[in-house]
Kinemage of the C-alpha trace (Angstrom):
@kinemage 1
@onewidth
@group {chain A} dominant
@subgroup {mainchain}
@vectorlist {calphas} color= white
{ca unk a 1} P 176.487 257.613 71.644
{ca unk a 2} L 174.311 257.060 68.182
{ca unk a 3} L 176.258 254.269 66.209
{ca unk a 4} L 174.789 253.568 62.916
{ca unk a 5} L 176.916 250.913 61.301
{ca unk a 6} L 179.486 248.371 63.307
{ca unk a 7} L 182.539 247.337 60.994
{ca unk a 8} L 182.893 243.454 61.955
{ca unk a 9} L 185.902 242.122 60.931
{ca unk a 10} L 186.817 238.494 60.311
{ca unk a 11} L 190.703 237.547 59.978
{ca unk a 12} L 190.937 234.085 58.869
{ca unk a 13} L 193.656 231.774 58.010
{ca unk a 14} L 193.386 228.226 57.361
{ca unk a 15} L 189.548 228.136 58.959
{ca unk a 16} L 188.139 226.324 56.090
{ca unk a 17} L 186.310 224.029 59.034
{ca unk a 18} L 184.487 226.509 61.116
{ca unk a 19} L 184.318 230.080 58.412
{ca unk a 20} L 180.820 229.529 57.110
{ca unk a 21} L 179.613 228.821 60.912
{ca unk a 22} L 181.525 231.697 62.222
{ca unk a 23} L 179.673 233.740 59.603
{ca unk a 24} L 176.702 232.377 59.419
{ca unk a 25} L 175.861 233.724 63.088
{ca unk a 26} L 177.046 236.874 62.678
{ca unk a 27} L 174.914 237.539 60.047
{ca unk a 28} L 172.313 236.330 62.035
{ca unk a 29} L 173.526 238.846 64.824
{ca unk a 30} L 170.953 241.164 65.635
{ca unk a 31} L 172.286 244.161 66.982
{ca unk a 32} L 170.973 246.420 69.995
{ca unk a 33} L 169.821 249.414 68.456
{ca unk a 34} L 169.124 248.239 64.744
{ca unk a 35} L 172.757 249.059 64.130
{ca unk a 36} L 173.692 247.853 60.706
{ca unk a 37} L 176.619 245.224 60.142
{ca unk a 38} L 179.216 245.573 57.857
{ca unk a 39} L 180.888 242.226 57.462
{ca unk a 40} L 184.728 242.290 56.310
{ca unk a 41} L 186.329 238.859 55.946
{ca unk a 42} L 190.488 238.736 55.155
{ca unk a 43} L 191.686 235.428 53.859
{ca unk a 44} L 195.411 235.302 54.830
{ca unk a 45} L 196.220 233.800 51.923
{ca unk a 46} L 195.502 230.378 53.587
{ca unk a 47} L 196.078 226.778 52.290
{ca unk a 48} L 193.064 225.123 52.708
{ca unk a 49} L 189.925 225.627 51.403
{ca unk a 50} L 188.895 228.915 53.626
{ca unk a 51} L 188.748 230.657 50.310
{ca unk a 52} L 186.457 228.928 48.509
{ca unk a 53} L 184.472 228.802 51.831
{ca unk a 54} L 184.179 232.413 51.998
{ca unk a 55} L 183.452 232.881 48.552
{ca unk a 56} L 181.032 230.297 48.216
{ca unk a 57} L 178.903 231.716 51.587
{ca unk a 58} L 178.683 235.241 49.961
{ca unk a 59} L 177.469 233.876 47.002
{ca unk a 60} L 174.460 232.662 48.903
{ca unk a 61} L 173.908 235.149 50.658
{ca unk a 62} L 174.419 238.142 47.980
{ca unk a 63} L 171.819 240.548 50.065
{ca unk a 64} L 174.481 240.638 53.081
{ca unk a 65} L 176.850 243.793 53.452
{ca unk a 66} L 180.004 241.434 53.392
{ca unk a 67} L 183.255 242.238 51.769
{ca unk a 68} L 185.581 239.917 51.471
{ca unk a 69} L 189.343 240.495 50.230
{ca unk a 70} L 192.067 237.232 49.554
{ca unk a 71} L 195.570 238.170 50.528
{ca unk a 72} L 197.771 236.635 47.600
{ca unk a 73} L 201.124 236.228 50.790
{ca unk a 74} L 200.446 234.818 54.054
{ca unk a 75} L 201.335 238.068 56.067
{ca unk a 76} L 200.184 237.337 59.869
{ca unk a 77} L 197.211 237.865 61.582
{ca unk a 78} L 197.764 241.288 62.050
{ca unk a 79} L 198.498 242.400 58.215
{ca unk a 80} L 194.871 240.587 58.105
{ca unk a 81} L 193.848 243.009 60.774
{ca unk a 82} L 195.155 246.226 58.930
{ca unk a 83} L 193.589 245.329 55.816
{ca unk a 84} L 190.480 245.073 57.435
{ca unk a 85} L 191.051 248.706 58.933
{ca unk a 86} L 191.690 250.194 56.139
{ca unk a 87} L 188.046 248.660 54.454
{ca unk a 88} L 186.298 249.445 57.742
{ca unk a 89} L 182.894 252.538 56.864
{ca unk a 90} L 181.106 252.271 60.470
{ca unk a 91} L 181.631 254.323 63.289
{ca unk a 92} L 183.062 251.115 65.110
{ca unk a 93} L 184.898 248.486 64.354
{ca unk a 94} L 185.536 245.162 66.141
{ca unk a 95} L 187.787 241.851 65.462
{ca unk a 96} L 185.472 238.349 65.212
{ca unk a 97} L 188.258 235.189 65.266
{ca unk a 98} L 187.230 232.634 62.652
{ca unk a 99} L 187.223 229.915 64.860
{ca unk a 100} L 184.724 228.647 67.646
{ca unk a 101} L 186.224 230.470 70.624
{ca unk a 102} L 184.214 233.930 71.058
{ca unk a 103} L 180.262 233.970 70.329
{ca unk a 104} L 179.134 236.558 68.482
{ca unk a 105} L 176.221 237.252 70.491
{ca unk a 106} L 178.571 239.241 72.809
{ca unk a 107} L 178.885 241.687 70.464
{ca unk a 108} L 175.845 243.387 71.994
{ca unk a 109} L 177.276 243.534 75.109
{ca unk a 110} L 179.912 245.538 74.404
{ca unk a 111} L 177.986 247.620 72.050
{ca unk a 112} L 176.001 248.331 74.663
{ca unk a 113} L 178.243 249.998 76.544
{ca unk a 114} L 178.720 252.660 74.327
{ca unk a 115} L 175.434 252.779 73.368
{ca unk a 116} L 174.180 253.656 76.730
{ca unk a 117} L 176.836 254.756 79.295
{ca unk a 118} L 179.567 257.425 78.947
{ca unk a 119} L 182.846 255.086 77.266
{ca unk a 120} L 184.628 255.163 73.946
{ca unk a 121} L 186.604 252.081 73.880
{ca unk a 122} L 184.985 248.516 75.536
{ca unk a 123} L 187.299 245.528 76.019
{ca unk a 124} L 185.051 242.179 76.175
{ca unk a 125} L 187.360 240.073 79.599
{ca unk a 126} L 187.395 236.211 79.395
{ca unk a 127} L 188.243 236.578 82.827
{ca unk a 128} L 185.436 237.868 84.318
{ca unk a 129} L 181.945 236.422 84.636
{ca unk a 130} L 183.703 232.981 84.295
{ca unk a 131} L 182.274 232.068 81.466
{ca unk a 132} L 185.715 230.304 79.784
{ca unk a 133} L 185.977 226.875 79.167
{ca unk a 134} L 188.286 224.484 78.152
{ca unk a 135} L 190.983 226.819 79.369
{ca unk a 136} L 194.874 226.402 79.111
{ca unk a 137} L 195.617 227.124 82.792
{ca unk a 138} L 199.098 227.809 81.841
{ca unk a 139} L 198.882 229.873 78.827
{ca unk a 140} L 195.307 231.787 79.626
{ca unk a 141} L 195.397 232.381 83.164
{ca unk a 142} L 199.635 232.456 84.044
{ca unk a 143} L 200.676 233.708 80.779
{ca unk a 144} L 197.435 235.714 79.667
{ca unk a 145} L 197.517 237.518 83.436
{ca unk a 146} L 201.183 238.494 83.280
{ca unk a 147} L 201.322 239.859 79.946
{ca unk a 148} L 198.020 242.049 80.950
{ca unk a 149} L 199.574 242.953 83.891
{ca unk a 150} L 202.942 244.157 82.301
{ca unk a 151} L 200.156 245.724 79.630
{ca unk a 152} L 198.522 247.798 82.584
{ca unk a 153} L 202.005 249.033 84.207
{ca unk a 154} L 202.816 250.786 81.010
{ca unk a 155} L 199.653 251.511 79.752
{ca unk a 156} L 197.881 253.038 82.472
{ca unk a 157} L 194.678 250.788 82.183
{ca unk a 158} L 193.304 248.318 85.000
{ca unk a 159} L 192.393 245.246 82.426
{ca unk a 160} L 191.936 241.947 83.159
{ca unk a 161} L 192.336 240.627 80.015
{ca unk a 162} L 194.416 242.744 77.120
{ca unk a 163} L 194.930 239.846 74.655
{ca unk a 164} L 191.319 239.570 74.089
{ca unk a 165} L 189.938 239.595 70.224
{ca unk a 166} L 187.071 241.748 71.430
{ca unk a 167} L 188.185 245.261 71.394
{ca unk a 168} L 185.721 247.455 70.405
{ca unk a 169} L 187.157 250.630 68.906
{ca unk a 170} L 185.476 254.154 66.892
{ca unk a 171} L 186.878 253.580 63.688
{ca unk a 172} L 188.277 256.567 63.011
{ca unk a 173} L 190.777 256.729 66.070
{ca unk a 174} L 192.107 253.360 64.772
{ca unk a 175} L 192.543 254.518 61.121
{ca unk a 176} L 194.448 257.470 62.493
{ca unk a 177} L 196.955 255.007 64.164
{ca unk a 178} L 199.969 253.496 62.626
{ca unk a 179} L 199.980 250.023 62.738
{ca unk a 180} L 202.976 247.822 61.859
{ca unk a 181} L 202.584 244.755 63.780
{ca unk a 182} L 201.898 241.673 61.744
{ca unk a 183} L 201.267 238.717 64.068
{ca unk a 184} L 199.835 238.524 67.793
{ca unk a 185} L 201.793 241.859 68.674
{ca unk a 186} L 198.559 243.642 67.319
{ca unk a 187} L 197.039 243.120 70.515
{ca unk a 188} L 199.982 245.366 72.809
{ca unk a 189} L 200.452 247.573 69.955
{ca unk a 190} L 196.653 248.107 70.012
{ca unk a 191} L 196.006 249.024 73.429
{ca unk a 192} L 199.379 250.706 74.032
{ca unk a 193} L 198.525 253.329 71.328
{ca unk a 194} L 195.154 253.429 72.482
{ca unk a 195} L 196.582 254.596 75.942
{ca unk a 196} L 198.127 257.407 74.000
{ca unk a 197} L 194.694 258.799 73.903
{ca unk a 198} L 194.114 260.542 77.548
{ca unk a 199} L 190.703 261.724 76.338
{ca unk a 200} L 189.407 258.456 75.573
{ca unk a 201} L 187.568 256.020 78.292
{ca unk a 202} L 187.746 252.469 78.039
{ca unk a 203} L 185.940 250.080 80.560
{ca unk a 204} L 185.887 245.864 80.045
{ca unk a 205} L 182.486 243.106 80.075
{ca unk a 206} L 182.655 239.779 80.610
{ca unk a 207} L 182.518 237.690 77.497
{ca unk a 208} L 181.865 234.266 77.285
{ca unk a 209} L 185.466 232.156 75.910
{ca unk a 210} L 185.410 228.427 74.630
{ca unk a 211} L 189.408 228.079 74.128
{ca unk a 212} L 190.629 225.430 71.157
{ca unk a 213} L 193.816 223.254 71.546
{ca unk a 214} L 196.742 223.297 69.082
{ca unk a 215} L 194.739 220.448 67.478
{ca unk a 216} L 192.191 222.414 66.776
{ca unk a 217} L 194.043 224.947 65.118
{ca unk a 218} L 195.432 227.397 68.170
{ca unk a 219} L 198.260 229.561 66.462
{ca unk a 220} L 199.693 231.331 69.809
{ca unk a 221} L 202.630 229.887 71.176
{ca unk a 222} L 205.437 230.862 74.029
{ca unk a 223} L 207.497 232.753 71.199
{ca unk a 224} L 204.595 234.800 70.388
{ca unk a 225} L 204.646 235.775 74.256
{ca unk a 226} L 207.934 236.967 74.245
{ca unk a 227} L 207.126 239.230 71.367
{ca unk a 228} L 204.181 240.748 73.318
{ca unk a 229} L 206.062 241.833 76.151
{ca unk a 230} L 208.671 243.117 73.633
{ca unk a 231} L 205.889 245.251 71.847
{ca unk a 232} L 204.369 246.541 75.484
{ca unk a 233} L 207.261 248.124 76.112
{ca unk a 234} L 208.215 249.037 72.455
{ca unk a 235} L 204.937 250.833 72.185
{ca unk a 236} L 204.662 252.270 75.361
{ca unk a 237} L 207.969 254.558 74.339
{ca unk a 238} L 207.284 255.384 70.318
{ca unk a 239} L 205.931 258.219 69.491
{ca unk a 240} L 204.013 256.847 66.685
């Protein structure tokens, strides 16, 4: 498939540390193909300095396609995530975390994919390839493997990893879906919807995964886990 332009978008809330770095390589991203970037970056209205961080990066570096908009509430990652949608003009879009975890490089892996086999939607695994490090065995491989698990029974898919950031989507299926999840339920809501699709074929690659501590900034916790099993099967009944 011929992709022209790749919608990149950056949700970021209180990543005043690690923004500029973050964006910094992505604009250094060269993508297979000469695909054009189009660099959206939502500030989730976060306390620390990310916005000035953001702002002060475009400025110096006016001749990049980046938009950036400044949420004036703090309304969850995934509010972040549908503003970005809603901006998003390439034929794909894709989710880039603000922090150090996922390498941008990657990108092209997935892209390529699409590019040159016969797949609409690519998931990018920390699972396979072992390429993670620094991983919460608990959380990443326990919790992470259940929920996909659960995610697969309902869905229909056989992924290894369904909480990944990487999901590379064509933009215009994922405009035509409602999304109301605000936090980490994106991620079931996502995929379960996506399932909806019977025409569309999704396949996984292995991406590399460098996983931060709470310390560093790690948002997930065990309450957010209940609320993804809650959305699998929420999602896997609506209509919408």
């Amino acid at each position: 498939m011929e992709i022209k332009k790749l919608s990149i978008l950056i949700p970021a809330y209180n990543e005043g540390k690690t923004i500029q770095f973050v964006l910094k390589k992505v604009i250094e991203l060269n993508l297979v193909n000469n695909i054009e970037k189009e660099i959206i970056v939502v500030n989730d209205c976060s306390t620390d300095n990310t916005g000035e961080e953001i702002d002060l990066f475009i400025s110096n570096n006016l001749q990049q396609n980046i938009v950036a908009f400044h949420q004036e509430i703090n309304k969850g990652k995934g509010a972040a995530i549908h503003k970005g949608i809603e901006l998003a003009t390439g034929e794909y879009f894709i989710i880039q975390d603000a922090d150090l975890e996922l390498d941008p490089s990657d990108i092209n892996i997935l892209l390529n994919e699409v590019v040159s086999k016969d797949v609409d939607i690519v998931y990018g695994s920390r699972f396979i390839g072992g390429k993670h490090q620094n991983t919460s065995f608990i959380w990443h491989i326990l919790g992470n493997g259940f929920l996909t698990k659960l995610s697969n029974l309902f869905s229909g898919y056989k992924l290894t990893d369904m909480m990944t950031c990487y999901k590379l989507v064509p933009t215009s299926i994922i405009q035509s879906i409602s999304l109301v999840e605000n936090r980490f339920g994106f991620e079931p809501e996502i995929t379960m919807k996506l399932a909806k699709f019977k025409k569309l074929k999704i396949t996984e690659v292995p991406i590399s995964y460098n996983a931060r501590t709470k310390e560093d900034g790690k948002k997930i916790s065990s309450k957010d886990g209940m609320r993804v099993i809650y959305c699998i099967i929420k999602y896997k009944f609506s209509k919408k």
